[in-house]
N, C-alpha and C positions, 0 to 999 in steps of 0.2 A: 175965899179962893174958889176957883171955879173949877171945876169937873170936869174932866174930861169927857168928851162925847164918846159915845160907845162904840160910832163905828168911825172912830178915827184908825188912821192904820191901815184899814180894811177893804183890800179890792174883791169884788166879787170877781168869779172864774167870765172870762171874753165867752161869749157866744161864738162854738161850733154850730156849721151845718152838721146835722147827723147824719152817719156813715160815713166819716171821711178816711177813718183806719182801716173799715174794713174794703172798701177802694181802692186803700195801698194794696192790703192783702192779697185780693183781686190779680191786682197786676203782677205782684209776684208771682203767684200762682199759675198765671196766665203764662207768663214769661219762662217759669222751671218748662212748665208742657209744655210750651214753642222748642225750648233747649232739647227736649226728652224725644219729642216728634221728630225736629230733624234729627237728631240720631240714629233713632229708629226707624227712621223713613231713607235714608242713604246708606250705599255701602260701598265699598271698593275688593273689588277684584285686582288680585297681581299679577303680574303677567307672565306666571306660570301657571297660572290655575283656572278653573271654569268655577263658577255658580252655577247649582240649581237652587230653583224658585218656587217655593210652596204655596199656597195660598190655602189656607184654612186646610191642610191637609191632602189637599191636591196637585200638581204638578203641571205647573206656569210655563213655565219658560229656562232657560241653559242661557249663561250669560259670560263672556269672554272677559278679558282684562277690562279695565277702566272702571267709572264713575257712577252707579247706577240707583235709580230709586225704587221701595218698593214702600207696601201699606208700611206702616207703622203698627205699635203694641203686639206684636206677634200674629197682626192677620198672614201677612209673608213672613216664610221662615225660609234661611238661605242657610246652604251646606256650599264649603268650599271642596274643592280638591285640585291634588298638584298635579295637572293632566300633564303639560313638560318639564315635569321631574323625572328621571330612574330612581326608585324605589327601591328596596334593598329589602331580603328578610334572609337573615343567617339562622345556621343550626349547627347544633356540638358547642358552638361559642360566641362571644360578642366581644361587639367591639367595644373599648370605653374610651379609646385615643388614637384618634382618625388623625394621624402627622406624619410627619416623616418615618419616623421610629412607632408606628402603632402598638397599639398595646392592648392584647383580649384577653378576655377569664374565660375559664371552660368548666369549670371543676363544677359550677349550679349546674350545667347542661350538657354533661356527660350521656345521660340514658341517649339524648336527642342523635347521638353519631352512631351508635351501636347498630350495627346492621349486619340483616343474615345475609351471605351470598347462598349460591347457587350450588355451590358444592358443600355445603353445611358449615362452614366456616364465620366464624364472627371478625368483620372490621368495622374498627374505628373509622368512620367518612363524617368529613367534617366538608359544607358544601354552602354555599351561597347562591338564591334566588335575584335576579335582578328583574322587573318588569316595569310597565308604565302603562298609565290608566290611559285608555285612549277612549273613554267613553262615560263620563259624568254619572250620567241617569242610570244606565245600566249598573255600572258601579253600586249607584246607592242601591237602586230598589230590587235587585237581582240577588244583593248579598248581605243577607242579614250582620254577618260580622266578618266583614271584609279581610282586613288581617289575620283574622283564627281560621278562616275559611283557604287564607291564601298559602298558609303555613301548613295545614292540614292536607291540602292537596298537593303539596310540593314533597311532600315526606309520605306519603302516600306513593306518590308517582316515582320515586326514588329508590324507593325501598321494591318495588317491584322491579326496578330495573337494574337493579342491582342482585335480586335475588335471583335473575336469570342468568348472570354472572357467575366466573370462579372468580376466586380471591388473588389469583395468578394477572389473572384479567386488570383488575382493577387495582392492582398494584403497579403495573407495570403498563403493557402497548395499549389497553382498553379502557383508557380513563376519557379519552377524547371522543369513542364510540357511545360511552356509557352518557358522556356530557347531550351530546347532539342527541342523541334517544328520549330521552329523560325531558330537556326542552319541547322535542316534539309532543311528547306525550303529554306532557302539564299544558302544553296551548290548547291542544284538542280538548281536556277535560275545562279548561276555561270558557271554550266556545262553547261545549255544551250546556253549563249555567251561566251562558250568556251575561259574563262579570265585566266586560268591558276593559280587560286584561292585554296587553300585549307582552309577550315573556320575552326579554333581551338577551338572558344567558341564565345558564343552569352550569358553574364552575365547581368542580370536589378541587377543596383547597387543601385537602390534607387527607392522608390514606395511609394505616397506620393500622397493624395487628392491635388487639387489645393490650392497656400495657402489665397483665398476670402471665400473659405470654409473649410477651415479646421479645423478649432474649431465646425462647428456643425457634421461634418462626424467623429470626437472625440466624439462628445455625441453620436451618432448612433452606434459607434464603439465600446463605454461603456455600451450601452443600450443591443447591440447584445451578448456583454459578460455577462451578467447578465441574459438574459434568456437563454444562454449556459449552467449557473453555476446551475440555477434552474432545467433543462431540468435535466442535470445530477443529481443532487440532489434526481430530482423524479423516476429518473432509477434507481441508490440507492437503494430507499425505494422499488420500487418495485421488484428488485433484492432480499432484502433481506427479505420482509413480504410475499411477492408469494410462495417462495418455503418453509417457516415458514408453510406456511396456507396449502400446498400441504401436508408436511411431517403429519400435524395432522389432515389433513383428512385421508389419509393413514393411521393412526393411528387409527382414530377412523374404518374406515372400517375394518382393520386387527381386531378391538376389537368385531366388531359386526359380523364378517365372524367366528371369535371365538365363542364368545357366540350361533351363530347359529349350528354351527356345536355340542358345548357341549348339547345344549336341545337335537337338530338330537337323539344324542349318547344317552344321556338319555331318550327319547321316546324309542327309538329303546330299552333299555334295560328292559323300564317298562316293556313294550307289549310282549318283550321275556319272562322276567318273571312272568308277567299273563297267557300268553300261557303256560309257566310249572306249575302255581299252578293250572292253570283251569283241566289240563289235570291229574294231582293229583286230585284234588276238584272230579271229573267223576267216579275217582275211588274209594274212598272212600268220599261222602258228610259230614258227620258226622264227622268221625274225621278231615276233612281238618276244619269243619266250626270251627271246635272248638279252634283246633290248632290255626287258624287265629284269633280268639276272644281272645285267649288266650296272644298272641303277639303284638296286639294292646293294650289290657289292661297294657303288661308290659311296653309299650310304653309310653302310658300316665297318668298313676298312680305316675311313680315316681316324675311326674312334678305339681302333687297337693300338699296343706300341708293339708288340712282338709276332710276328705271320714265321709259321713255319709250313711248309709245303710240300708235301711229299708225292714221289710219283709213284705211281701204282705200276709200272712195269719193271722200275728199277729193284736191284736187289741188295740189300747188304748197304744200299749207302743213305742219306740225309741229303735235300738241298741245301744250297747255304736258306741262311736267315734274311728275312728281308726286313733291315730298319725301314719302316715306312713313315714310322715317329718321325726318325731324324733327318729323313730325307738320305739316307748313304746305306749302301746292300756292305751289310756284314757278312765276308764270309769267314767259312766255320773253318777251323785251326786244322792242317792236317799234319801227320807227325812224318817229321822226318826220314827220308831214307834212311836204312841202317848203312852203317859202313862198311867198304868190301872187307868181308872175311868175316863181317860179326856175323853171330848165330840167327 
């Protein structure tokens, strides 16, 4: 029986050229880095923001919406920011549900509203910052921590404008004056660390006594509207009994500048016409005296009912009566002859 051969069976390994795994390698390699380069070499811009562009720490270039390349492995480094966005930073509270029905917490950020006014008084002001970055570069490199910076100087700026304030004020007609102030003032302190800030609005959303007091600054609050409502009440009355009491004195003086002026007229008219009956009277005495007796008598006769007339050389008798009332001469009753032989 024959034997098998030793190297039956037995394929020796095919001839590799050598390196051909690590070739593949290679290209993998080659291939992740091409992956990894363009990534890092591209970026996009949205089209509310701007790009700044680093280079090794230095400052390249500001770059608008779209498509753009820069070094790869971190030689460029890009910062975005939302230059056409409004911005928003709240204090006293936040928001957690931006909807229809929103919904905020306060209760972590209570200390943040507490503010002194101007007349020593503590309120509750609860107030919202809106602004918007109109300047990239300035942004970054002006402000080391842009947010704590922007929140710091709004409450800053607030707190002073409010502390020039009474609490009257900022309750009530001074919340609009307090608003406009407060804006102004936070731009100007923006412009000065040139942050590239433009401030929208400066709104107090809510103005509110502290609440350990706030049911008696409700009475004071009730107390002050009640002698508002009196105040005016009494303006009212005196609005409308003042110029009552002005028009009838007016009145009565317009009656008495009348009257004075009618007697005037009537003096003036006697004394005219004494002056012409006098200057008649000079010319003839006798017939003016008589004329005048005669005038007076028609004057006042006809406003007697009974004339009785006696004559001065008569003796012992009475005239009759003259009805001048009734238009017919009464005369007076004389008695009877006696009859012959009486006593």
């Amino acid at each position: 029986m024959a034997m098998p051969h030793r190297d039956a069976g037995f394929r020796p390994p095919q001839w590799r050229p050598p390196g051909t795994w690590i070739h593949w390698v290679l290209w993998v390699v080659l291939a992740l880095l091409a992956v990894a380069t363009a990534r890092s070499a591209f970026y996009t811009v949205g089209t509310d923001e701007h790009a700044v562009v680093l280079r090794l720490g230095r400052y390249t270039t500001t770059e608008g919406p779209g498509f753009h390349f820069k070094l790869p492995f971190g030689l460029d480094t890009v910062a975005r920011f939302p230059t056409e966005r409004v911005l928003k930073q709240e204090f006293g509270f936040r928001t957690t549900k931006a909807d229809v029905r929103s919904e905020f917490i306060k209760a972590p950020y209570a200390v943040e509203s507490l503010t002194l006014t101007g007349d020593l008084n503590i309120a509750d002001v609860e107030w919202i910052v809106q602004y918007r970055i109109t300047s990239a570069t300035d942004y970054w490199f002006h402000l080391n921590e842009p947010d704590n910076t922007v929140r710091d100087l709004s409450e800053a700026v607030l707190r002073e404008v409010v502390g020039s304030r009474t609490v009257d004020d900022l309750l009530t007609v001074g919340r609009n004056e307090i608003e406009a102030e407060a804006q102004v003032l936070l731009q100007k302190s923006f412009n000065n660390y040139k942050a590239g800030i433009k401030v929208i609005a400066v709104q107090l959303r809510g103005v509110t006594p502290p609440e350990p007091v706030q049911a008696s600054f409700n009475d004071v609050n009730r107390a002050e509207q009640d002698r508002e409502k009196m105040i005016n009440e009494a303006r009212a009355a005196y609005n409308r009994e003042i110029p009552k009491a002005e028009g009838e004195a007016l009145q009565a003086v317009e009656r008495a500048e009348g009257a004075r002026r009618e007697r005037i007229n009537r003096a003036k008219g006697d004394s005219e016409r004494f002056r012409q009956i006098l200057a008649e009277y000079k010319k003839s005495p006798d017939v003016t005296r008589k004329r005048l007796y005669l005038e007076t008598m028609a004057q006042v006769l006809p406003a007697i009912d009974e004339i009785t007339v006696l004559d001065g050389g008569q003796k012992g008798g009475i005239l009759p009566v003259l009805q001048l009332g009734s238009g017919a001469m009464k005369m007076p009753e004389t008695p009877a002859a006696p009859a012959r032989g009486a006593p």
